[in-house]
C-alpha positions as CSV (number, residue, x, y, z in Angstrom):
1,X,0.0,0.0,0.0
2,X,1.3,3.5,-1.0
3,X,1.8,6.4,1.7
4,X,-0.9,8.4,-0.4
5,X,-3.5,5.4,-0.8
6,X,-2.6,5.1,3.2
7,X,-3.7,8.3,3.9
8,X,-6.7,8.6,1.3
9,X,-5.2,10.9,-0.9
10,X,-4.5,8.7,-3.6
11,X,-7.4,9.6,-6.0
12,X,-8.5,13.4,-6.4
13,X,-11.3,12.6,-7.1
14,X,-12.0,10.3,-4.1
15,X,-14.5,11.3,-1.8
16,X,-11.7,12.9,0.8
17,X,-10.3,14.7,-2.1
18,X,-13.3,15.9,-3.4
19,X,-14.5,17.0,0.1
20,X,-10.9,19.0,0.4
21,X,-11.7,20.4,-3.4
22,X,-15.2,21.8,-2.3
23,X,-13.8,23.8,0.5
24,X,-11.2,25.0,-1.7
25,X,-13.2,28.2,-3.2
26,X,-13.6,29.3,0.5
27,X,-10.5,29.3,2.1
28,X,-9.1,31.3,-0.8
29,X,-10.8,33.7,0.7
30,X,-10.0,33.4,4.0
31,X,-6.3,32.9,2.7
32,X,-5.3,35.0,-0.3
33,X,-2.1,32.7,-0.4
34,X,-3.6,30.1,-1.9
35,X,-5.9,31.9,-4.8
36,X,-3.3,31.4,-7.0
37,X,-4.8,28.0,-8.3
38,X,-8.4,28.2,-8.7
39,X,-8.8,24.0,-8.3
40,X,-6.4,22.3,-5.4
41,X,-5.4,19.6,-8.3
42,X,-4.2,22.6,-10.5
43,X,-1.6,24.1,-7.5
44,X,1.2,21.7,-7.5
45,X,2.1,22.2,-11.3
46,X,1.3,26.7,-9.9
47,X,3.8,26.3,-6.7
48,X,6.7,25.2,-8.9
49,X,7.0,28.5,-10.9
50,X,6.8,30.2,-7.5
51,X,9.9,31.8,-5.6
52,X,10.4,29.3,-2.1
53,X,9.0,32.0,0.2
54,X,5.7,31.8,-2.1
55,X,5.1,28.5,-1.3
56,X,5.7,28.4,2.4
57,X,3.2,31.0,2.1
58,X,0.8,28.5,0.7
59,X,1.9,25.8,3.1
60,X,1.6,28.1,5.9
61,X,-1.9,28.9,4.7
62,X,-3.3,25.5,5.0
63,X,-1.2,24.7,8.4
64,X,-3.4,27.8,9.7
65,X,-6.6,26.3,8.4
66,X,-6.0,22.9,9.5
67,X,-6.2,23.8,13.3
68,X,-9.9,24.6,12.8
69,X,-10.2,21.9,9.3
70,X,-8.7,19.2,9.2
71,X,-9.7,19.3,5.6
72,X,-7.0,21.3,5.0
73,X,-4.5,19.3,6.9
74,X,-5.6,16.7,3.9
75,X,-4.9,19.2,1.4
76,X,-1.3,20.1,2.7
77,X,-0.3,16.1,3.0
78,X,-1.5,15.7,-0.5
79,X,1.0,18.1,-1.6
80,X,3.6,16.5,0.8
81,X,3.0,12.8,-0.3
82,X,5.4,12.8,-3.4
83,X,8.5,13.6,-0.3
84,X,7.3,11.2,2.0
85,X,6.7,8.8,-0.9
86,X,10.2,9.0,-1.6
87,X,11.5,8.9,1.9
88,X,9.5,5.6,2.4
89,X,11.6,4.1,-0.8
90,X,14.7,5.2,0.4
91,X,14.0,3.4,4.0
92,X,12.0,0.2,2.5
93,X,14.4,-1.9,3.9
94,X,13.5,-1.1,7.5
95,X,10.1,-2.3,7.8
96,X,7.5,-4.3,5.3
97,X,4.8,-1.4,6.5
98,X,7.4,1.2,5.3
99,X,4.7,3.4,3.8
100,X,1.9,3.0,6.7
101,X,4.7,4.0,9.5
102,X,5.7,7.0,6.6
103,X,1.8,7.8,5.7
104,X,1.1,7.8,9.9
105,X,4.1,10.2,10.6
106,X,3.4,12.6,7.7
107,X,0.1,12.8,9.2
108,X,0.7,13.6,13.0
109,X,3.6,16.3,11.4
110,X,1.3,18.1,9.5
111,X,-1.2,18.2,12.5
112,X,1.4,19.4,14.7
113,X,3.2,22.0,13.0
114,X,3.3,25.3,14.4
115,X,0.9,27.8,12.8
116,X,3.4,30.5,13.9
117,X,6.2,28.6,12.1
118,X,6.1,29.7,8.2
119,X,9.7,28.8,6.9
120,X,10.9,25.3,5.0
121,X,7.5,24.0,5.7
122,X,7.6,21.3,3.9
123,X,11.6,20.1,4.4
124,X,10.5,20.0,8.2
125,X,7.6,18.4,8.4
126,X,9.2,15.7,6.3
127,X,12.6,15.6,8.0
128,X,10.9,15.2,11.7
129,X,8.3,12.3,10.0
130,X,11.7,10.6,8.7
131,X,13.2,10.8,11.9
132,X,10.6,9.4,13.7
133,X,9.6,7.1,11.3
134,X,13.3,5.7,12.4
135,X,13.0,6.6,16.3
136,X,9.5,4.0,16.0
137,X,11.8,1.5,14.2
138,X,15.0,1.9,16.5
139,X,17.3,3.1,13.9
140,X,19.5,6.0,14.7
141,X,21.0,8.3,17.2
142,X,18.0,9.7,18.3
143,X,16.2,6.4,19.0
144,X,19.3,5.6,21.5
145,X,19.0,8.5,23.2
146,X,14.9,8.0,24.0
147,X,15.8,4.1,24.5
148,X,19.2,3.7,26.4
149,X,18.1,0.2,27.3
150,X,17.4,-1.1,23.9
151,X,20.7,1.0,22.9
152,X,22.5,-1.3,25.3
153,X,21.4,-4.3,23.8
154,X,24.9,-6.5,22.5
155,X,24.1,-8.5,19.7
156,X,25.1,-12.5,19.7
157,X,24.1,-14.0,16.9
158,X,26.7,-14.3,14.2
159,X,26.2,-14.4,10.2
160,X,27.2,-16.7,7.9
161,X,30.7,-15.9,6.6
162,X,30.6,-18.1,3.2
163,X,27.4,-15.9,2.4
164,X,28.7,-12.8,-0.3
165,X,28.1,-9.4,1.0
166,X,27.3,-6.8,-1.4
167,X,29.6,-3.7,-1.3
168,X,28.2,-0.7,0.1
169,X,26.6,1.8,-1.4
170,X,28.6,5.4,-1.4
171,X,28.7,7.0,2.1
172,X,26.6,10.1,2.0
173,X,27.6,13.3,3.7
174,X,26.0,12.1,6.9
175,X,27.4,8.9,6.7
176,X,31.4,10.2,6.7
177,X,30.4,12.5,9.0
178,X,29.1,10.0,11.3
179,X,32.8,8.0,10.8
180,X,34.8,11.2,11.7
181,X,32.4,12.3,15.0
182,X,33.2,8.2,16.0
183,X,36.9,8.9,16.0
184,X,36.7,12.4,17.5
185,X,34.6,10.6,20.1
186,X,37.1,8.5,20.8
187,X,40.1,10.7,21.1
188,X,38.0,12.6,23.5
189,X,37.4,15.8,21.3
190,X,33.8,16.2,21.2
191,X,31.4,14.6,23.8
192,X,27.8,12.8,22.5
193,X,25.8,16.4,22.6
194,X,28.3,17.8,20.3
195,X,28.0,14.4,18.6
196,X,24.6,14.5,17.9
197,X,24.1,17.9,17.1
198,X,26.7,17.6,14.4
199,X,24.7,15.0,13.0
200,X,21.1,16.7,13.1
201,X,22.7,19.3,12.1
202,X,23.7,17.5,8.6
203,X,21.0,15.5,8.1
204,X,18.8,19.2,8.4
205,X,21.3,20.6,5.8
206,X,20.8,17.3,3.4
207,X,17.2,17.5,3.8
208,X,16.8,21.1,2.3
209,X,19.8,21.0,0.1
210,X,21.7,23.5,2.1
211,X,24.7,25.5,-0.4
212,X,28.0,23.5,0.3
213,X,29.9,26.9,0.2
214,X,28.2,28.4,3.0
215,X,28.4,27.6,6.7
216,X,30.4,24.9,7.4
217,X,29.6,23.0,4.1
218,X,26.0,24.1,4.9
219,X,25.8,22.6,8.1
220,X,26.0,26.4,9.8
221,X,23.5,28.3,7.6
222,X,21.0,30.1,9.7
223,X,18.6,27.7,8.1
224,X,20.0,25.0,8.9
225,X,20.6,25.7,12.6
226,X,16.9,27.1,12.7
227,X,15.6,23.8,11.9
228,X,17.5,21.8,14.7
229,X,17.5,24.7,17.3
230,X,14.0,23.7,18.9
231,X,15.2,19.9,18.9
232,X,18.3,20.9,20.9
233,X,16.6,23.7,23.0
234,X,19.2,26.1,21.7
235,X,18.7,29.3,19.6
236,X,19.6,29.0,16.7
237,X,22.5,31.5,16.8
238,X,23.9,29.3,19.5
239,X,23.5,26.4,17.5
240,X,26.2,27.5,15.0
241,X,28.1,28.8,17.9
242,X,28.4,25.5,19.4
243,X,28.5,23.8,15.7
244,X,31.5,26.1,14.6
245,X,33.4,25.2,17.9
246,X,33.3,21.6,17.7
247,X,34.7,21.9,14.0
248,X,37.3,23.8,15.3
249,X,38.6,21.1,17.4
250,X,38.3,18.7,14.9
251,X,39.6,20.2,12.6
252,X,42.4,20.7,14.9
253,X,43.2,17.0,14.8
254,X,44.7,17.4,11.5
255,X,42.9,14.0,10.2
256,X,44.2,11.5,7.2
């Protein structure tokens, strides 16, 4: 089952989708934002001639609406579904029910975005259902840190040698990060906040396609430290703080 066939949006002109289509006339009223399509269907192929801070201004539009319709909340995962799909392909091999965990993450996200909140809508309400998606299945740094006893599980069942492993795909940015914070880690350079923030920090940066020439390899844009800062309960400008610091004294190491 797909993550939009999960969640009912898999058919526009299925009866949740053509409830969400009825309404539309009337909240482009109450939110000028979204006039720019006159038919929901018409806005994705609209939003992708628009300017990034035109279409958090849409997204932010229907967030508002949804605390009072959760129509609208319908309407904002529809246009989110094509990320999330694509997130649930890229962790398939997790979980068989890849798409229901996905499809049940991107809804409770959208629900629970902050109204006041109007910037990278849509890269953080997908990055938080990804990582949460991988908190639920134990995967990750963050699912350690809200289960130290499952974290401290040693595994003692051993594979069969003879059996050919295929060779790893290429690390991603996050991936040789993770290898350097182990070995700073271990040399007693950064400590597991540092760790960890490092980490959020480039996974935010991947999500939203952050410029490699700025900040740190994008890691200390202000956008990217925005999106971690609540996370972390730092602000943001402390964030990079902290973030530039602990690249300092890597850096420092003077690594192979």
């Amino acid at each position: 089952m797909s993550v939009a066939k999960c969640l009912g949006v898999d058919d526009v002109d299925g009866p949740q989708m053509r409830e969400v289509r009825l309404r539309w006339p009337q909240w482009c009223e109450v939110e000028p934002a979204l006039a720019i399509a006159e038919d929901l269907v018409a806005l994705p192929n609209v939003m992708r001639r628009l300017e990034p801070k035109q279409r958090d201004d849409v997204l932010a539009a229907l967030v508002r609406l949804g605390v009072v319709e959760t129509e609208a909340t319908i309407a904002l995962i529809w246009l989110l579904v094509p990320g999330a799909t694509a997130l649930a392909g890229r962790l398939g091999d997790l979980a068989d029910d890849i798409d229901e965990l996905m499809a049940g993450q991107l809804w409770i996200q959208a629900r629970q975005h902050d109204p006041e909140d109007a910037r990278y809508i849509a890269a953080k309400i997908l990055m938080v259902s990804e990582r949460e998606v991988k908190v639920e299945l134990g995967v990750g740094d963050l699912a350690k840190r809200r289960d130290p006893a499952w974290a401290s599980v040693v595994v003692t069942d051993r594979f069969d040698e003879s059996i050919p492993i295929p060779a790893p795909a290429a690390e991603d940015v996050t991936e040789q990060l993770d290898e350097i914070l182990r070995r700073a880690l271990d040399v007693g350079v950064l400590t597991d906040a540092d760790r960890d923030l490092l980490l959020d920090l480039a996974h935010a940066a991947h999500r939203i396609g952050a410029p490699l020439r700025r900040g740190r390899a994008g890691l200390t844009s202000p956008s990217v430290a925005q999106m971690v800062s609540e996370d972390h309960v730092l602000a943001a400008r402390t964030v990079r703080r902290h973030a530039a610091d602990a690249f300092d004294r890597i850096s420092g190491l003077g690594w192979d």
